[in-house]
C-alpha positions in Angstrom: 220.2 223.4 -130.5 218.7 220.2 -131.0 218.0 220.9 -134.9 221.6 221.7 -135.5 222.3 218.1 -134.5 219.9 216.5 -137.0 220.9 218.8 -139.7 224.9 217.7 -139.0 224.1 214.0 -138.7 222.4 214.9 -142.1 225.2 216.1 -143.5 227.6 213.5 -142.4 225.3 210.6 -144.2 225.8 213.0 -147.4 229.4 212.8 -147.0 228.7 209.2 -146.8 226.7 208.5 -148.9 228.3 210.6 -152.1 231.1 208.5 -153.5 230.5 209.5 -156.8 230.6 212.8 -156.5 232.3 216.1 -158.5 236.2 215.6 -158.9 238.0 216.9 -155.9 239.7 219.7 -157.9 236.4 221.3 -159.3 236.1 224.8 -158.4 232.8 225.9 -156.4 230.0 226.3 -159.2 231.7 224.9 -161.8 229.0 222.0 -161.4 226.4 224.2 -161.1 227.2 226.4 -164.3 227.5 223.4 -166.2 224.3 222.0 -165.8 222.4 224.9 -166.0 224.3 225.2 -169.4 224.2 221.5 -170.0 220.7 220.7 -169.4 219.2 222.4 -172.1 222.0 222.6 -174.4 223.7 219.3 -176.1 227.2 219.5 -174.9 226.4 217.3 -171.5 225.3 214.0 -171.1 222.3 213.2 -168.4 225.3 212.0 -166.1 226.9 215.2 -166.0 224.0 216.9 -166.1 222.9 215.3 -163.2 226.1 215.8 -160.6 225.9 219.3 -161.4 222.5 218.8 -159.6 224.1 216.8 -157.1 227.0 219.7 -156.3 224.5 222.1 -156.2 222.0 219.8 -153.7 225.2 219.7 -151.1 226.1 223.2 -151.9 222.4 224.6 -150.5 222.7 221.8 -147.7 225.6 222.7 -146.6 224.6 226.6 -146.4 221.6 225.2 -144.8 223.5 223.8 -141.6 225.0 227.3 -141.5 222.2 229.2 -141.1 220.8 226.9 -138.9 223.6 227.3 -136.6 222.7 231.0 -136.4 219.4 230.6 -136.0 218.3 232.1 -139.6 214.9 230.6 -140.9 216.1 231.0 -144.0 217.6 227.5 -143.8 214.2 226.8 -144.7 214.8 228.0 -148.1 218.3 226.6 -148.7 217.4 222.8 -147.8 214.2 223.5 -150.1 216.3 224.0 -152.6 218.8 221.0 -151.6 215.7 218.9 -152.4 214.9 220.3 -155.4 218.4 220.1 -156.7 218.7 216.4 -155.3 215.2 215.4 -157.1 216.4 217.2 -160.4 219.4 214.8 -160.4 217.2 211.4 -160.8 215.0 213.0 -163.1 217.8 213.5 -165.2 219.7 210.6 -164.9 217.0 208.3 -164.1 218.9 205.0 -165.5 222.2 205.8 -162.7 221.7 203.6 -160.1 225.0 205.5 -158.2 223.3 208.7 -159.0 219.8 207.4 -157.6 222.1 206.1 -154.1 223.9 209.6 -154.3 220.9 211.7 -155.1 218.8 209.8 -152.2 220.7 210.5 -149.5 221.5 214.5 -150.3 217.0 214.5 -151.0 216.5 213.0 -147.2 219.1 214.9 -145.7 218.0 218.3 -147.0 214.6 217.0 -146.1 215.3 216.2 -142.6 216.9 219.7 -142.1 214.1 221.2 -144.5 211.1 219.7 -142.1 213.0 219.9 -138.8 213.6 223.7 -139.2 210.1 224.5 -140.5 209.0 223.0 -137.4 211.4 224.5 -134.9 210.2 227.8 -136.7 206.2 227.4 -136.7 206.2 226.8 -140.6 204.9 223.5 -140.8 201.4 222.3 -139.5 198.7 220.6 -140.9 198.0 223.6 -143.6 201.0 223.0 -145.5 204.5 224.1 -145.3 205.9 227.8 -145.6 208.7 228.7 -147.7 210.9 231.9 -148.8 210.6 235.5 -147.0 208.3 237.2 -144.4 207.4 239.6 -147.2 206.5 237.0 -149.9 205.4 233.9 -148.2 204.4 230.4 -150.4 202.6 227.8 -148.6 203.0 224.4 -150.5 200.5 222.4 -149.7 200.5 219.0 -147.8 198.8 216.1 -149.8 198.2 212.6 -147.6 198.2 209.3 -149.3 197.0 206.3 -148.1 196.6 207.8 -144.4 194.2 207.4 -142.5 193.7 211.2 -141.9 193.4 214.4 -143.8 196.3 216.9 -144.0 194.1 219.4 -141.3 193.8 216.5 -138.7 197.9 216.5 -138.6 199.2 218.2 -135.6 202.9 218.2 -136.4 205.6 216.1 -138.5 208.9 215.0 -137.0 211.5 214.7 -139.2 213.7 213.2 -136.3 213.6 209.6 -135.4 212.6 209.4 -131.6 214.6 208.0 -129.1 214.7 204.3 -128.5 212.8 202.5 -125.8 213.4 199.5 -124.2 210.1 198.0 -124.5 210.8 197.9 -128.2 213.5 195.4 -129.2 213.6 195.4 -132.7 213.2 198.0 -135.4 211.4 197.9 -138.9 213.1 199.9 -141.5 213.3 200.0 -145.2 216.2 202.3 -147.7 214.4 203.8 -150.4 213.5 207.1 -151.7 212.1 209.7 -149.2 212.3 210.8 -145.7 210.5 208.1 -143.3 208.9 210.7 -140.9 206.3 210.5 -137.7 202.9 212.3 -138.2 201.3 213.2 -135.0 197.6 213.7 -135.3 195.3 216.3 -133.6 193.5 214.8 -131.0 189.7 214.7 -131.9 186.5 217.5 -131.2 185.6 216.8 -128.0 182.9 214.5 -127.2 183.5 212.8 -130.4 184.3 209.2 -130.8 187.5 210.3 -132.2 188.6 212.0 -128.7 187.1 209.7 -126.4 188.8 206.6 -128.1 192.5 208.1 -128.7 195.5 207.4 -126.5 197.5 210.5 -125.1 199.7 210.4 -127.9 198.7 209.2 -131.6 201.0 209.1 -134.4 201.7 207.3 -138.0 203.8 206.3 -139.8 204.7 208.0 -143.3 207.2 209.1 -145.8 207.8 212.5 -146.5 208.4 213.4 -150.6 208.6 217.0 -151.6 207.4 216.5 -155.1 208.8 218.9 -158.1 207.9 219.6 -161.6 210.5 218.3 -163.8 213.9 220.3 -164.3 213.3 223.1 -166.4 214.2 226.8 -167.1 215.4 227.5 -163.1 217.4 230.8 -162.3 220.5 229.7 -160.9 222.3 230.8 -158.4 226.3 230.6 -158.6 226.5 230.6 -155.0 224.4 230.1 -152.2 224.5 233.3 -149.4 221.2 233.4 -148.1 217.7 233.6 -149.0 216.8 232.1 -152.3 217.6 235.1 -155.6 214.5 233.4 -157.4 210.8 232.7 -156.2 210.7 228.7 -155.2 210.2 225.9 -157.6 206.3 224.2 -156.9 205.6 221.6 -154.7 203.8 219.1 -153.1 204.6 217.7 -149.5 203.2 214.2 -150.0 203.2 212.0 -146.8 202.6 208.7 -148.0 201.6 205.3 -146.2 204.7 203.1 -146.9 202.7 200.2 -146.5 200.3 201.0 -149.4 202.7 202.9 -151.3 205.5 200.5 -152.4 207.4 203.1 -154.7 207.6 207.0 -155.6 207.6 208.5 -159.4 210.4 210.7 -160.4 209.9 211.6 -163.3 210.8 208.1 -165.8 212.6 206.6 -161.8 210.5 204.4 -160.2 212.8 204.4 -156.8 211.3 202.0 -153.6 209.9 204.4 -151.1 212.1 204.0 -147.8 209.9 203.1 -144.3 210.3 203.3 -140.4 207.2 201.6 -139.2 208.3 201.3 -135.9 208.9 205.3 -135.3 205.7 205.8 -134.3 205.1 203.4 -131.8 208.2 204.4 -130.5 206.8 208.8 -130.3 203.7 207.1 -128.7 205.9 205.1 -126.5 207.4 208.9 -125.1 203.9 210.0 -123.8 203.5 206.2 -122.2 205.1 206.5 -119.2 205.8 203.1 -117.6 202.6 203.6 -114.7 202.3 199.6 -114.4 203.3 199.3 -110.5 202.0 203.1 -109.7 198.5 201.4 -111.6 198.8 198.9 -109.5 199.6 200.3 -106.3 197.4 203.6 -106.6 194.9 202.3 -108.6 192.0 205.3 -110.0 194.8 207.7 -108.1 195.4 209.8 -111.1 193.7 210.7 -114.8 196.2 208.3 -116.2 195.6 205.0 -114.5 191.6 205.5 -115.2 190.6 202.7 -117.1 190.1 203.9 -120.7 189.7 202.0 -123.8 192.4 203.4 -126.7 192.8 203.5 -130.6 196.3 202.9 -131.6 195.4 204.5 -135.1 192.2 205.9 -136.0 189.0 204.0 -136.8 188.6 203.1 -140.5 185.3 201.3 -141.2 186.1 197.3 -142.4 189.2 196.6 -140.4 189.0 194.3 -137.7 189.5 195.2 -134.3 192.2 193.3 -132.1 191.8 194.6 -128.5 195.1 193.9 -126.7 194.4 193.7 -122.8 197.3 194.2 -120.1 198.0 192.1 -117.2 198.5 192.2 -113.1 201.3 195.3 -112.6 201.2 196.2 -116.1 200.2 198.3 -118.9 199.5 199.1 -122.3 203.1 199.9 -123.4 204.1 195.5 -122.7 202.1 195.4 -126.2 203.9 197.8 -128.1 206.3 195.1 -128.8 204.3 192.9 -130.1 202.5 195.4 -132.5 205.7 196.4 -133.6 206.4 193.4 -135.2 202.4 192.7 -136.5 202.3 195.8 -138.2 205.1 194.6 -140.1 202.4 192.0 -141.4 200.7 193.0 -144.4 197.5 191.3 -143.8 197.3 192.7 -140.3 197.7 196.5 -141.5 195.3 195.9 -144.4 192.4 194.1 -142.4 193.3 194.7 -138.4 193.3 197.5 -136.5 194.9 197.5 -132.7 192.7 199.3 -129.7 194.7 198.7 -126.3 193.3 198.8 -123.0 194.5 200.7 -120.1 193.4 200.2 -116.9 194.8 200.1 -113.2 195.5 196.8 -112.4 195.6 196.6 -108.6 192.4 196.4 -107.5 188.1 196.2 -108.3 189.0 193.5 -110.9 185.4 192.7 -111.5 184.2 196.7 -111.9 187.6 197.0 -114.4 186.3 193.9 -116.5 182.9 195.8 -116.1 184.5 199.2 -117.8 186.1 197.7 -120.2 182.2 196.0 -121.3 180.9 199.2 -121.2 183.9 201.0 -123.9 183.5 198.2 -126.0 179.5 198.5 -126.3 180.5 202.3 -126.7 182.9 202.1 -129.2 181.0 199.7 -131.6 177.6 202.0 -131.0 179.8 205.0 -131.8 181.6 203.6 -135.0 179.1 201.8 -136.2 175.6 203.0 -135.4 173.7 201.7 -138.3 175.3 198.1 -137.0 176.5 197.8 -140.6 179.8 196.9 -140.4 180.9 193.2 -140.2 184.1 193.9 -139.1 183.2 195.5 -136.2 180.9 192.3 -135.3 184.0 190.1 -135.5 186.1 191.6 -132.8 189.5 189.8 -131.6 190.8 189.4 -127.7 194.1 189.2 -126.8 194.9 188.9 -123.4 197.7 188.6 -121.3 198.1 187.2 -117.7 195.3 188.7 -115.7 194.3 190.7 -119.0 193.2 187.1 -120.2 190.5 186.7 -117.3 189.1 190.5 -118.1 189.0 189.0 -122.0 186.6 186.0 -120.3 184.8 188.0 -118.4 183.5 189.5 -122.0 182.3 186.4 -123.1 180.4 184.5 -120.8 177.3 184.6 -118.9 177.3 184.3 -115.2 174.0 183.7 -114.5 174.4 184.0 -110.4 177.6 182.3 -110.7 180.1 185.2 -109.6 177.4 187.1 -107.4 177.2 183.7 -105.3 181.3 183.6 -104.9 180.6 186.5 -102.3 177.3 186.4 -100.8 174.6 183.3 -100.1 171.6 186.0 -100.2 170.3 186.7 -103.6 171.3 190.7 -104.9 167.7 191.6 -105.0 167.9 191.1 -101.0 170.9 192.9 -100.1 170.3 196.1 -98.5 171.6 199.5 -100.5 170.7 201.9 -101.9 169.2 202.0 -105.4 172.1 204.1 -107.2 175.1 202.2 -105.7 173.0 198.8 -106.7 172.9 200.3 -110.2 176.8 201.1 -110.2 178.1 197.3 -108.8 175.3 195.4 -110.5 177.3 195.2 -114.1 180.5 194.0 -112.2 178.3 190.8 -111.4 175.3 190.2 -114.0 176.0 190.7 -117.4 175.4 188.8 -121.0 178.3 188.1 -123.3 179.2 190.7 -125.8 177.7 189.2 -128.9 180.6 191.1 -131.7 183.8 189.3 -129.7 184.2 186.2 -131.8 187.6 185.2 -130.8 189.6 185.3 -127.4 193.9 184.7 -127.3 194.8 183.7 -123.9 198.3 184.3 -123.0 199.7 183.2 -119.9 196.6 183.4 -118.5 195.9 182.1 -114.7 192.7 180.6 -115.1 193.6 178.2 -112.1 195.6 181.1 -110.3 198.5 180.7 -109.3 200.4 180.2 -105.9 202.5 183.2 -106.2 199.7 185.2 -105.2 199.2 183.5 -101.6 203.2 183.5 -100.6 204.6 186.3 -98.7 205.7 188.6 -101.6 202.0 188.3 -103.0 200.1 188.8 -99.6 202.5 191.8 -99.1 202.0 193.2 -102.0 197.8 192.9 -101.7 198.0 194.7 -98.2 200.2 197.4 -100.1 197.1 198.2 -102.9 195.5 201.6 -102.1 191.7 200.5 -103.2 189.9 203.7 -104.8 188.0 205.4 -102.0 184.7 205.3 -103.6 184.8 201.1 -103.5 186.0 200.8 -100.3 183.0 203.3 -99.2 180.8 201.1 -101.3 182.0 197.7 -100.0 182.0 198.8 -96.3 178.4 200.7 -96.6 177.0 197.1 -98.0 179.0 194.9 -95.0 177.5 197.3 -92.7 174.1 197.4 -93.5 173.7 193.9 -94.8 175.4 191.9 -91.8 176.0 188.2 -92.1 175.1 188.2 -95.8 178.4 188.2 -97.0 181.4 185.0 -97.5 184.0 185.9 -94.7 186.6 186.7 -96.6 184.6 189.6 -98.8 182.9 191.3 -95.3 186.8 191.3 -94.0 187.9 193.3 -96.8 187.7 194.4 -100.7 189.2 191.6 -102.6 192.8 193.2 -104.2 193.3 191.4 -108.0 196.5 189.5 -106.2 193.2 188.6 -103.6 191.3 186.9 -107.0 194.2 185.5 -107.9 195.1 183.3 -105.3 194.0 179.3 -106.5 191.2 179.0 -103.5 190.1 182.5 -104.4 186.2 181.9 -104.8 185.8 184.8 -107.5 188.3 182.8 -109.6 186.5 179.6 -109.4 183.5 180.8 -110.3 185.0 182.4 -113.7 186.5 178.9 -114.3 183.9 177.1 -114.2 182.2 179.4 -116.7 182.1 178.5 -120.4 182.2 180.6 -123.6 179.3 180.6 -126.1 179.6 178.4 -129.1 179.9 181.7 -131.4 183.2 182.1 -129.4 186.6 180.6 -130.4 189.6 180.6 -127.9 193.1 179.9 -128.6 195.7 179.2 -125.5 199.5 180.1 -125.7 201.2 179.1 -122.5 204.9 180.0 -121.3 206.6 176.6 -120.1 210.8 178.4 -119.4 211.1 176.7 -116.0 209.8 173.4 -114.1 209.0 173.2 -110.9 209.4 170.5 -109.1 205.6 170.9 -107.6 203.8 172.0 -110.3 205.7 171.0 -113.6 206.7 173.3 -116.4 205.8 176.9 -115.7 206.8 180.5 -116.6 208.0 181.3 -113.1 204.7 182.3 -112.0 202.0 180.6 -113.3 201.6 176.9 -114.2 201.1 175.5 -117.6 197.8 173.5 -116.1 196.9 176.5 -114.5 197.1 178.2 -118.2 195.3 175.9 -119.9 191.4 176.1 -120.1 189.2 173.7 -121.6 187.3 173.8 -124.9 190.5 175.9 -126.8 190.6 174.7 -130.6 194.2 175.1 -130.2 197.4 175.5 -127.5 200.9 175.9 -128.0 203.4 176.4 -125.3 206.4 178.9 -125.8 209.7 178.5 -123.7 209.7 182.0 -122.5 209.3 183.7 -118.4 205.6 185.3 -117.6 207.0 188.6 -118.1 208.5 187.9 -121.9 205.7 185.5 -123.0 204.3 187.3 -125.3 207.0 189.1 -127.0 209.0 185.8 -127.9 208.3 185.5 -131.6 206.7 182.1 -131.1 203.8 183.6 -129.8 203.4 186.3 -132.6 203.9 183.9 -135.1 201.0 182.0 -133.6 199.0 185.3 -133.3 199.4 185.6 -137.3 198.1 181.9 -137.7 195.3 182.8 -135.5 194.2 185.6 -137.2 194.9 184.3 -140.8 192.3 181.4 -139.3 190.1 184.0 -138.1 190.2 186.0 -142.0 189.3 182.6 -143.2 186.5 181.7 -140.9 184.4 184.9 -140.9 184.9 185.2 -144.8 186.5 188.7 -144.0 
């Protein structure tokens, strides 16, 4: 069973992790008796009054694995009373820096097996945590600190760290006191903004503290044989934020409370399939390449949204990266908060810049309906390769500019019928969205780029399946509107690899569009290879192709198109930016 390996590797970091523990000739219980002698009496110190709490925390773990080999729930109760042994310890010996080490490790070990098993059993959710028999159940309640959800909006909690991903290089840990642990939340009522905004997957990070009483008059047990001989000790499961939360009380112990920050990026990661060429290919061909604007965590009212935005044969997992390492950034967990969009990226580039218009308009109305809430007027865009024209397309006004690209007879001319005008019109005419206040361009082809026009590009365009409805659309208005269309749109439905090409009409019409003067834009450009036509590029599009005029600032990164933005350059410059952006808004 997969819960008996976390509860070995558990006990293997005890091993490890207990150099200081009882003598190797003690006799089972002889720790144990002593300090439930010791402990109230005067003939033990704290010290030894503490390793009896440390033999008796391995003891119960130990009896713990066993049962969980068999299957037993009562592991449950044997690693709650691990932790309870383990937590004893430091209160008792809180000056022992080798019992706080020892202690730790046996605490997040029985916890790991404690959580895991009351999972695997049904005995953990959101309500709290049950403990001891079928006949006399006690449900100790689940506290949240610092998260930004109540204890009934948890769906589960995963003691386990998930498995790695490649999209994921490095990981953010920190030792301490407590079990770093994932909380999955409950997807929202639907209809709510909570639901229509959440990813498949949304999970936290958090660190798991069964909080006792301090030691007292317990009813030990000599030996451990199953269920627990006494009624469990009182507790709280707290799951803390262990970015607010720098350190845990036990008792007089002030121990630093231990982290994973990447683990849930990684558990969100698991239900992210990588869809970026099947999005590409087969574009509005299933639920999950329907373009959909996503929280990473939920809303909370005064942080600052940075809306990360995908490029060409991509999707929203090249970002997690990146986030990884920001939310590793004080300042950006304190004041920012990271929405993603997903989106096919293969074709109806102008109707996917559209949707995404439309779920930003709809997020801000739905979080913010009294309009209150500056943060939410100071938005952030960060977009990379093709994701970097959608971002434009959100802050400028086109006038007739892009309509013209495709057709010499004015819209109000054009032959269709009234509904299908109404659906195409906001891929063309549009105002800027007045709360964006800042754009990031990464790699971003404002100029195109000549990859798009060779064979592999051209091949790949004819590949793109265009969603059936736009292809209905687009031959429905050829067909009853001929001659009023550029030759290249009445032949067929521009692919994005179609925009992307440098003579591509669309694309010089959103070049030659500027920004508003409330909007700031920032340019980070990868420059790894030179060619010997076009100068330094990232292998597919040109550093004077990347850059765009009127940007208060542009760096260049030696990194391919593909790695751009996860080269730590670019998130260093990404922390300036939004250190500027703090300062500039008065945030």
């Amino acid at each position: 069973m997969k819960i008996s390996t976390v509860v070995a590797g558990a006990l293997v970091a005890i091993c490890l992790c207990a150099p200081g523990g009882l003598p190797a000739n003690a006799a089972p219980g002889e720790g144990q008796a002593a300090a439930a002698g010791g402990l109230f009496g005067q003939q033990e110190t704290p010290d030894q009054a503490a390793r009896g709490f440390l033999a008796r925390a391995r003891e119960y773990g130990e009896a713990g694995a066993k049962l969980v080999e068999k299957g037993d729930p009562r592991a449950i109760d044997a690693f709650y009373a691990a932790a309870e042994a383990a937590w004893n310890a430091v209160w008792t010996c809180p000056q022992s820096r080798e019992i706080l080490e020892e202690a730790s490790c046996l605490y997040a070990a029985a916890l790991e097996g404690l959580l895991a098993t009351a999972d695997a059993h049904g005995r953990l959710t959101g309500r709290g945590l049950v403990i001891g028999p079928a006949w006399k159940p006690i449900c100790v309640p689940i506290e949240t600190r610092a998260l930004p959800v109540e204890p009934g909006g948890i769906d589960r909690v995963l003691a386990a760290p998930p498995a790695t991903d490649k999209r994921i290089t490095r990981q953010h840990v920190r030792g301490g006191f407590g079990l770093p642990v994932v909380v999955r939340l409950a997807g929202g009522a639907t209809g709510s903004a909570a639901q229509e905004f959440t990813p498949a997957r949304q999970s936290l990070a958090a660190t798991a503290v069964l909080r006792f009483k301090m030691p007292g008059d317990e009813n030990f047990l000599q030996k451990f044989s199953g269920p627990l001989a006494r009624d469990p000790a009182p507790a709280i499961l707290d799951l803390a934020n262990p970015v607010e939360i720098a350190a845990v009380h036990v008792g007089p112990a002030r121990p630093l409370l231990a982290a994973d920050l990447t683990a849930p990026l990684l558990d969100m990661l698991e239900a992210k399939p990588e869809a970026g060429i099947s999005g590409f290919l087969q574009p509005y061909g299933r639920g999950d390449t329907k373009p959909k604007l996503e929280c990473i965590e939920p809303h909370q009212p005064g942080r600052i949204p940075v809306v990360f935005i995908h490029g060409l044969a991509s999707d929203e997992g090249t970002w997690f990266d990146m986030l990884n390492d920001l939310r590793t950034w004080p300042t950006f967990h304190r004041r920012y908060e990271a929405w993603v969009y997903h989106y096919p990226t293969g074709a109806s580039f102008l109707q996917a810049a559209a949707a995404l218009r439309r779920d930003l308009q709809a997020a801000v109305k739905q979080f913010d309906p009294q309009g209150t809430d500056r943060a939410l007027q100071n938005m952030v865009l960060v977009g990379h390769s093709m994701g970097g024209l959608h971002a434009k397309l959100q802050v400028v006004d086109p006038g007739t500019t892009i309509w013209a690209a495709i057709s010499d007879v004015p819209f109000e001319q054009i032959v269709l019928r009234p509904e299908i005008k109404e659906q195409i019109a906001p891929g063309y005419f549009f105002k800027p969205l007045p709360f964006v206040k800042r754009v990031v361009f990464i790699a971003t082809p404002h100029a195109g780029s000549s990859w798009a026009s060779r064979g592999l590009g051209r091949a790949a365009s004819l590949t793109v399946q265009q969603p059936p409805e736009m292809q209905a659309i687009h031959d429905e208005a050829v067909a009853m509107n001929p001659g009023a269309f550029h030759e290249d749109y009445e032949r067929s439905l521009p692919t994005t690899i179609d925009v992307l090409e440098p003579d591509s009409s669309i694309l010089r019409a959103l070049r030659e569009l500027r920004t508003p003067c409330w909007v700031t834009t920032h340019s980070i450009i990868g420059t790894a290879h030179q060619s010997l036509l076009s100068g330094p590029d990232d292998c597919v599009v040109p550093a004077s192709s990347a850059r765009l005029p009127g940007t208060v600032s542009e760096i260049t990164v030696p990194a391919t198109h593909t790695r751009v933005h996860h080269h730590p350059t670019t998130i260093m410059e990404l922390e300036r930016i939004l250190a500027e952006h703090l300062r500039e808004t008065g945030m």
